[in-house]
C-alpha positions in Angstrom: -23.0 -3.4 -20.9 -19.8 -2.9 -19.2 -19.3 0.8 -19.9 -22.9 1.5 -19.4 -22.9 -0.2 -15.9 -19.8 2.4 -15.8 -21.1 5.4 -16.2 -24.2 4.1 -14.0 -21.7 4.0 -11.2 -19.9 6.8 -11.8 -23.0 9.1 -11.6 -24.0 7.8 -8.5 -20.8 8.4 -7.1 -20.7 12.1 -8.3 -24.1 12.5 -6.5 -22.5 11.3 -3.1 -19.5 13.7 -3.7 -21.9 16.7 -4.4 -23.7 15.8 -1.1 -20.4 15.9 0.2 -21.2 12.6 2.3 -18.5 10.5 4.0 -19.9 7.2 2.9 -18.0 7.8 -0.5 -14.6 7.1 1.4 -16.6 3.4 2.8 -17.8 2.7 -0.6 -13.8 3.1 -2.3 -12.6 1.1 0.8 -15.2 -1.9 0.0 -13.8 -1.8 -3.6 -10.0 -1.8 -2.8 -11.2 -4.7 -0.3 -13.8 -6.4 -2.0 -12.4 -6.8 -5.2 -9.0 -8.2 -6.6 -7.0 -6.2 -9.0 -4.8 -8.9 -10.5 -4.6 -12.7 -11.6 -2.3 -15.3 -12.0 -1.3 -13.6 -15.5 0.1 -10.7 -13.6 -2.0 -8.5 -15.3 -5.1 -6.7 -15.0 -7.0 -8.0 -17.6 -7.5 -11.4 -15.3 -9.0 -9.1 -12.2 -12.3 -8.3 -11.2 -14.7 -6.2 -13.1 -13.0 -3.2 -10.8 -9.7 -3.1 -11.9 -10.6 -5.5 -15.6 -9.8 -2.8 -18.7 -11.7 -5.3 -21.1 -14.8 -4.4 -18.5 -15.0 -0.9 -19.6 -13.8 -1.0 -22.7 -12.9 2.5 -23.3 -9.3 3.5 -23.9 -8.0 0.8 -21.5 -9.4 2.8 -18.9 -10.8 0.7 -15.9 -13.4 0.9 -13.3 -11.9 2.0 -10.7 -10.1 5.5 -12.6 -13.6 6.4 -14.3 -15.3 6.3 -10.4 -12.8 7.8 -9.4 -12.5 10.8 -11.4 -16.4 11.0 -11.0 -16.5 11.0 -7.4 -13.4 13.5 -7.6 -14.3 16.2 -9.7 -17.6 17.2 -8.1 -16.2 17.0 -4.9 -13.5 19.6 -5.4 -17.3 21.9 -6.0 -19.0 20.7 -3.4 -18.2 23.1 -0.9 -16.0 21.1 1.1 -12.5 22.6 2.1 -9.2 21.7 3.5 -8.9 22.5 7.2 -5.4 24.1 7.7 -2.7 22.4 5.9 -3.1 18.6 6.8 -1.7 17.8 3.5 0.6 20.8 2.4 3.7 18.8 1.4 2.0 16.0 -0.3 0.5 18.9 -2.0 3.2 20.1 -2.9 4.7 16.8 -4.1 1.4 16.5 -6.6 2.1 19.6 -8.2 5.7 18.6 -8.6 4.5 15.3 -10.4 2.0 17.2 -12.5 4.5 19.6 -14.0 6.9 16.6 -14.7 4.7 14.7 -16.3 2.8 17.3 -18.7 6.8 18.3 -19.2 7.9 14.8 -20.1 4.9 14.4 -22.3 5.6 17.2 -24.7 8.6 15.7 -24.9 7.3 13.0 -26.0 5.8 13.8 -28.2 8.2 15.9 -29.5 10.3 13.1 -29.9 8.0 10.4 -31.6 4.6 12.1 -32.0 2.4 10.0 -29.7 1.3 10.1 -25.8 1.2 7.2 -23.7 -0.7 7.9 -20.4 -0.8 4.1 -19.1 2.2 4.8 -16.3 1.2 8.0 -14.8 -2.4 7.7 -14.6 -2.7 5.6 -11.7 -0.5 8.0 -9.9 -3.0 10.7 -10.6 -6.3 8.5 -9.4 -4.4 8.0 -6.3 -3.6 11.4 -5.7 -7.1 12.2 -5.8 -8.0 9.3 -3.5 -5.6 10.6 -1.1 -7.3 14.2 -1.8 -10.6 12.8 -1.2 -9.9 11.3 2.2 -8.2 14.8 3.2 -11.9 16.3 2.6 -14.2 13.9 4.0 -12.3 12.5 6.7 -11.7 16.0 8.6 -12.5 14.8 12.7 -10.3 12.7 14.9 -13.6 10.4 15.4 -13.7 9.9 11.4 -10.1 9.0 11.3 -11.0 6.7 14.3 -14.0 5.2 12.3 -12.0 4.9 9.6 -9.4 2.7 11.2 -12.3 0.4 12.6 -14.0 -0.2 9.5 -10.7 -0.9 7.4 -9.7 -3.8 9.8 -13.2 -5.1 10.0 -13.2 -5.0 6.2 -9.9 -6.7 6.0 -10.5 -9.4 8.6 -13.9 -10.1 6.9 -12.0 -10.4 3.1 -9.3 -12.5 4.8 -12.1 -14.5 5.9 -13.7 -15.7 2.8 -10.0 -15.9 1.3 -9.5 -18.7 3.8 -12.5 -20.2 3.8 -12.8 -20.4 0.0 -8.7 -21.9 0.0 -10.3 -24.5 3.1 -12.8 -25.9 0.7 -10.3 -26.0 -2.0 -11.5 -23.1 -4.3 -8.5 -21.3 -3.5 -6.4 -19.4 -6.2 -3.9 -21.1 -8.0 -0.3 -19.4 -8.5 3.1 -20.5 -10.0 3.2 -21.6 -6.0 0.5 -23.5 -5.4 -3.3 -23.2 -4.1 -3.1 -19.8 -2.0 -6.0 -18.2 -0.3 -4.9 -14.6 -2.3 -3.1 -14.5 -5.5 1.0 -13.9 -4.2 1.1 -11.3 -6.8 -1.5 -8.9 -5.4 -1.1 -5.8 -3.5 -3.9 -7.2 -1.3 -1.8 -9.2 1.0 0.3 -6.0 1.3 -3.1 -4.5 3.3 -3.6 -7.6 5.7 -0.1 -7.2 6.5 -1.0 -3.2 7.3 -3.9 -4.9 9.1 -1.7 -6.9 11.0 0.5 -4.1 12.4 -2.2 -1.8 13.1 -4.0 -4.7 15.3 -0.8 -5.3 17.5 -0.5 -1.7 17.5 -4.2 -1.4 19.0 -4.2 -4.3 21.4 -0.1 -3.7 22.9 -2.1 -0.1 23.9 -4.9 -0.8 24.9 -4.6 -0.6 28.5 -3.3 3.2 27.9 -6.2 4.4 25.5 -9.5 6.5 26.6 -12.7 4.9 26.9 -14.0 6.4 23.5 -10.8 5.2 21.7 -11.5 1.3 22.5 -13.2 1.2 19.3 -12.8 -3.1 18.9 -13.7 -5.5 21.5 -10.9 -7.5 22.8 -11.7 -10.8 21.8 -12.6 -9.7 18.4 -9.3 -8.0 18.1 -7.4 -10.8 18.8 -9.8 -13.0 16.3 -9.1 -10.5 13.7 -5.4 -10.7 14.4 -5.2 -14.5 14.1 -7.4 -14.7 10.7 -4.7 -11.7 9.0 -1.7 -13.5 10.0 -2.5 -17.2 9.0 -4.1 -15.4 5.4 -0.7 -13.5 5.3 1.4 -16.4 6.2 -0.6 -19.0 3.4 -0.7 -16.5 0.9 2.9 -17.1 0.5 4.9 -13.8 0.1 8.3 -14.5 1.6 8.5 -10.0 1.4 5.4 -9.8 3.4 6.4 -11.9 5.7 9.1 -9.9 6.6 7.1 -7.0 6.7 4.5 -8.2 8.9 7.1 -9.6 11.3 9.3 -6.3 11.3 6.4 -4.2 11.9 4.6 -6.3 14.8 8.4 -5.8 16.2 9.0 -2.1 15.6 5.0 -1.9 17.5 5.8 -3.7 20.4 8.8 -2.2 21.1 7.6 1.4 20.7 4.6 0.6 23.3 5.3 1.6 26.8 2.9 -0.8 28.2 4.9 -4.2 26.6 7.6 -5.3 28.8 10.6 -7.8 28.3 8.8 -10.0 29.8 5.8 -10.3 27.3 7.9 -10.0 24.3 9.5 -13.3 26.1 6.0 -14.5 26.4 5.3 -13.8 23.0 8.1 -15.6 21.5 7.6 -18.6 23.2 4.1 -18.9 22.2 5.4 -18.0 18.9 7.7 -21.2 19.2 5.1 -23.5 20.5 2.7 -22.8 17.3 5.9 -23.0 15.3 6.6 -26.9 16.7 3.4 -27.7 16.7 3.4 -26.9 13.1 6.8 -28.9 12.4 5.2 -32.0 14.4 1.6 -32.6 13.9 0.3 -34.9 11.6 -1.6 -34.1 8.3 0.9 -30.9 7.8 3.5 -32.7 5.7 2.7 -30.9 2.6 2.2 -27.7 4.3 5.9 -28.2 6.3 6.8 -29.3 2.7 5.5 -26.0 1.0 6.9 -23.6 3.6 10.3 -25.2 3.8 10.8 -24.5 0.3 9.9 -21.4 0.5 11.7 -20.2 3.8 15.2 -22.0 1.8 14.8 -19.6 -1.2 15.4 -16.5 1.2 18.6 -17.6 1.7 20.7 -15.5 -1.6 23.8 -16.0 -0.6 23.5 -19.9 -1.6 24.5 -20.1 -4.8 21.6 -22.9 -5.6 19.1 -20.6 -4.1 20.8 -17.9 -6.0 20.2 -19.8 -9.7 17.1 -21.0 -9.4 14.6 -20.1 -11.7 12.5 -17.4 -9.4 15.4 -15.6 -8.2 17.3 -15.7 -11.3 14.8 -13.9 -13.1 14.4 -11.2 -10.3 18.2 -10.7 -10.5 18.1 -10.2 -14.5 15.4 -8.1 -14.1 17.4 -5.7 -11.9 20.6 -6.0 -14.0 18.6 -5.6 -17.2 17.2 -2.6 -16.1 20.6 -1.1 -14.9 22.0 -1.6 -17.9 18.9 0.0 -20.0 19.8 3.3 -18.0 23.0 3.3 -18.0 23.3 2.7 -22.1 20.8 5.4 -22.5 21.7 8.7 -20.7 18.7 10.2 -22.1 16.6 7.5 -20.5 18.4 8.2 -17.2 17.3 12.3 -17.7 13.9 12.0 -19.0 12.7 7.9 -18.9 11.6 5.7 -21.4 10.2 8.9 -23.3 13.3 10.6 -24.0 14.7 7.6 -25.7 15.7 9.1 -28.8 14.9 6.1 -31.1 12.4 4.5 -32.4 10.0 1.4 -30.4 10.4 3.1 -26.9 7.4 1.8 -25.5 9.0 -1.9 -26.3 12.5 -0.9 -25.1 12.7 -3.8 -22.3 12.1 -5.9 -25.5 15.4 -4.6 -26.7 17.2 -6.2 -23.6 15.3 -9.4 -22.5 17.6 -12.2 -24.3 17.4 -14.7 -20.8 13.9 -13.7 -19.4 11.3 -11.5 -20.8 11.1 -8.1 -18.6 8.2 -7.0 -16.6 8.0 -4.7 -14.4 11.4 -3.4 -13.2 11.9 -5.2 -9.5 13.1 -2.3 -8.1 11.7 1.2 -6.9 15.0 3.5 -8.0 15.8 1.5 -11.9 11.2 1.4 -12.1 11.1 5.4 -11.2 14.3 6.8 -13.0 12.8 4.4 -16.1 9.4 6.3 -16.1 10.0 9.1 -14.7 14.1 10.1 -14.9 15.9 11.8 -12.2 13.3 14.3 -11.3 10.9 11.7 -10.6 13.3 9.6 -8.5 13.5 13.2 -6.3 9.7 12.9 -5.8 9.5 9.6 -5.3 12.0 9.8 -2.1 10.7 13.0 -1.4 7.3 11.7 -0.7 8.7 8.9 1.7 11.4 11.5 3.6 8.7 14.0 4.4 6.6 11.0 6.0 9.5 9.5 7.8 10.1 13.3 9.5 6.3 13.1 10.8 8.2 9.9 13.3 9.1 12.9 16.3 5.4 14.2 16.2 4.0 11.1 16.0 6.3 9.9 19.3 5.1 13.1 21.0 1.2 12.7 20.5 -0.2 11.5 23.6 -0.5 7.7 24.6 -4.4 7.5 25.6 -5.0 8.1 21.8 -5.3 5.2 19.6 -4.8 7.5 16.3 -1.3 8.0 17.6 -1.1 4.1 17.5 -2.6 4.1 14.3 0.1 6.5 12.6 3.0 4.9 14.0 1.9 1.3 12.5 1.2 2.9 9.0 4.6 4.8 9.6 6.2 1.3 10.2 4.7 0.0 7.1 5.6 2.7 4.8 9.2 2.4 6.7 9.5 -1.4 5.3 7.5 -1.2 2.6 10.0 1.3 1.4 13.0 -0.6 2.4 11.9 -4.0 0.4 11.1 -1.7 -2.8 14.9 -1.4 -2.8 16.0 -4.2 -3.2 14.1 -7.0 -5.4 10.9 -5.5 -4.6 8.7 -3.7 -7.3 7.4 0.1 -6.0 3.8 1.0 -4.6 2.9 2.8 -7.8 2.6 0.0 -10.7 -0.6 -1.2 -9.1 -4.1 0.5 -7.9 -3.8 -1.2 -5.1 -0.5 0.1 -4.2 -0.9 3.4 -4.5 -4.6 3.1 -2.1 -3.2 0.9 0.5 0.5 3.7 0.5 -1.8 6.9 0.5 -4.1 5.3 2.9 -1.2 4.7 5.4 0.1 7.7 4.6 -2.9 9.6 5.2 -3.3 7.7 8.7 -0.2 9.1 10.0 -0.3 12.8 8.3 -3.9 12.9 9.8 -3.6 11.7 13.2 -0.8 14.6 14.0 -2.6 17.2 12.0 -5.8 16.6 14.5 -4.1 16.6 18.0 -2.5 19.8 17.0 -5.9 21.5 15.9 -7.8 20.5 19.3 -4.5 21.9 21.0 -4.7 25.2 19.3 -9.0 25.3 20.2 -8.1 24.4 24.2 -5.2 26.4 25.1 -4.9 24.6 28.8 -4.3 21.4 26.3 -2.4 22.9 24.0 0.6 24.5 27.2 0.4 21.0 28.0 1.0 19.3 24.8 3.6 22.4 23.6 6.2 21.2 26.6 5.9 18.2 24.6 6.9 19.4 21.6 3.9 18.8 19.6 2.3 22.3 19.1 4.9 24.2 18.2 
């Protein structure tokens, strides 16, 4: 039934794609939104129907990738075509992944006679996400739309979250009832949601009339419901992320003054001791305590207890794996010369069995070796260069807004993946959410500079900026 509803899908989705229509980039955002990719057994197999490889059953292959490739495919066909080169270097990048990975497998199986595809596939269903919204999202009023719909969509998920952890049919996780399982990449997008909102409303006074896409009020509602989903959900990373990046908004917008960060702080510090004060929060005060003690590393109890301990050996297991195999270092997991490669974490784990490796540089030069850890940083340096154009669009556009809070994200994102922090790429979600903010702020510079070049009086203007050079 599963892999006949599949297929159902699937051709439906290849019939959009061949009409070329935009409502194929809506329908993947209500998927990513709708449906949760992971369960309290930090594994697929407990998600929705989506992201659930016992759904399909078909080669372990999910949903999601079989949609995907369906929607994909014809599109390239469909007569649609790139306008100018609005994604050239992640192009570029693709291609570069593509010849490593058809490299390291012949290696591998060269080596041991077999293929596994399980790591690198996701990577590739991404890239064609990202390559789909480069087709159908080709105006300035799309990537507008876009925007709109995505925080609508995540308010309105965050919504039923809350309600549903209210009534006491929230998820359970090793820490406690939570509105969104703490493990899922989900929270990662209300926290994007979060920083593109402050983005939006700390402008607002400075944007056109056609650019005030959300009312006000509504803003500020959907604001409020991301941050207290965020903030229950409890993901002590997140937290930092969402907190950094409303920061790094604020202070880039011209319109917010000292005066209204002040502002905002102490109403900060008013919800903050109301919180700490008010009875009936005991076990929530309780909860959050706990959890606000284990950031603190440098005490050695926090240090040794059982959560961060196993992060830690995680990172040290991993460190040693690549250091004791040079090959592995080279070429990943698949140039391990020996035999059981696919089990080789099995190999170390004597304290704590090893997942995933906590850590963007040991999880990349695993899979991928040295050559992948290139790409990998590759990919997030030639974002971070798109900060000066970004600074130089002009003010009274929200997309500008837009790419500088996905710039943030990606920014600190980035920063928490090197550290205890697993990368974007071992999760569908991950990748989406990442090429989705990526494509936000590659997009919104890519279509100032096209209506400069079509109005030159625009374009003299927006040149002694620096922007269409």
């Amino acid at each position: 039934m599963g892999l006949a509803l599949t297929f159902a899908a699937a051709l439906i989705m290849a019939l959009l794609a061949l009409m070329g229509r935009s409502m194929l980039v809506y329908v993947f955002l209500f998927l990513f939104v709708f449906f949760e990719e992971m369960g309290t057994g930090f594994t697929s197999f407990n998600g929705s129907f989506v992201f659930n490889q016992n759904f399909v059953d078909l080669f372990n292959l999910k949903f999601i990738e079989i949609v995907t490739a369906a929607a994909y495919i014809p599109l390239l066909f469909s007569g649609i075509r790139n306008q100018g080169k609005r994604a050239a270097p992640e192009k570029q990048l693709v291609w570069g992944f593509i010849g490593l990975i058809f490299s390291l497998t012949f290696l591998e199986i060269f080596l041991h006679g077999a293929a596994n595809i399980s790591d690198w596939r996701l990577i590739l269903s991404g890239a064609m996400l990202f390559h789909m919204l480069v087709m159908l999202v080709d105006t300035e009023e799309k990537l507008i739309s876009l925007f709109k719909v995505f925080v609508v969509m995540l308010s309105i998920r965050a919504l039923i979250g809350l309600v549903a952890y209210w009534a006491g049919y929230g998820v359970m996780s090793p820490r406690g009832m939570v509105p969104f399982f703490w493990d899922s990449r989900q929270v990662d997008a209300f926290a994007l949601g979060i920083i593109l909102l402050t983005a939006y409303l700390a402008n607002l006074g400075s944007l056109r009339a056609k650019d005030k896409v959300l009312p006000t009020v509504l803003a500020v509602a959907m604001l409020a419901i991301l941050t207290l989903t965020v903030l229950l959900s409890i993901r002590r990373t997140i937290w930092f992320v969402a907190l950094l990046g409303v920061f790094l908004v604020l202070v880039n917008s011209k319109r917010v003054k000292v005066a209204q960060l002040a502002g905002l702080g102490f109403i900060a510090f008013i919800g903050l001791l109301i919180a700490l004060t008010l009875p009936g929060l005991e076990h929530f005060r309780d909860r959050m305590g706990g959890y606000f003690a284990s950031v603190n590393m440098f005490e050695s109890e926090v240090a040794s207890s059982y959560e961060n301990d196993v992060h830690l050996d995680n990172v040290q297991k991993y460190t040693k794996i690549i250091l004791d195999n040079p090959s592995v270092m080279v070429f990943g997991y698949r140039g391990y010369p020996g035999e059981g490669y696919v089990s080789l974490p099995r190999k170390y784990s004597d304290k704590y069995p090893l997942g995933v490796a906590h850590n963007a540089i040991l999880r990349t030069i695993y899979f991928y070796g040295l050559i992948g850890l290139v790409i990998y940083m590759a990919f997030y340096t030639r974002l971070f260069m798109l900060h000066g154009p970004i600074k130089r669009l002009p003010d009274n556009r929200v997309i500008k807004h837009v790419a500088f809070a996905s710039l943030a994200l990606l920014f600190l994102e980035f920063s928490s993946s090197l550290t205890l922090v697993p990368p974007f790429f071992t999760s569908s979600k991950g990748l989406f959410y990442t090429f989705l903010a990526a494509f936000f702020a590659r997009a919104a510079v890519f279509h100032v500079t096209a209506k400069t070049a079509a109005h030159p009086t625009q374009r003299e203007h927006l040149t002694l900026q620096g922007i269409g050079k």
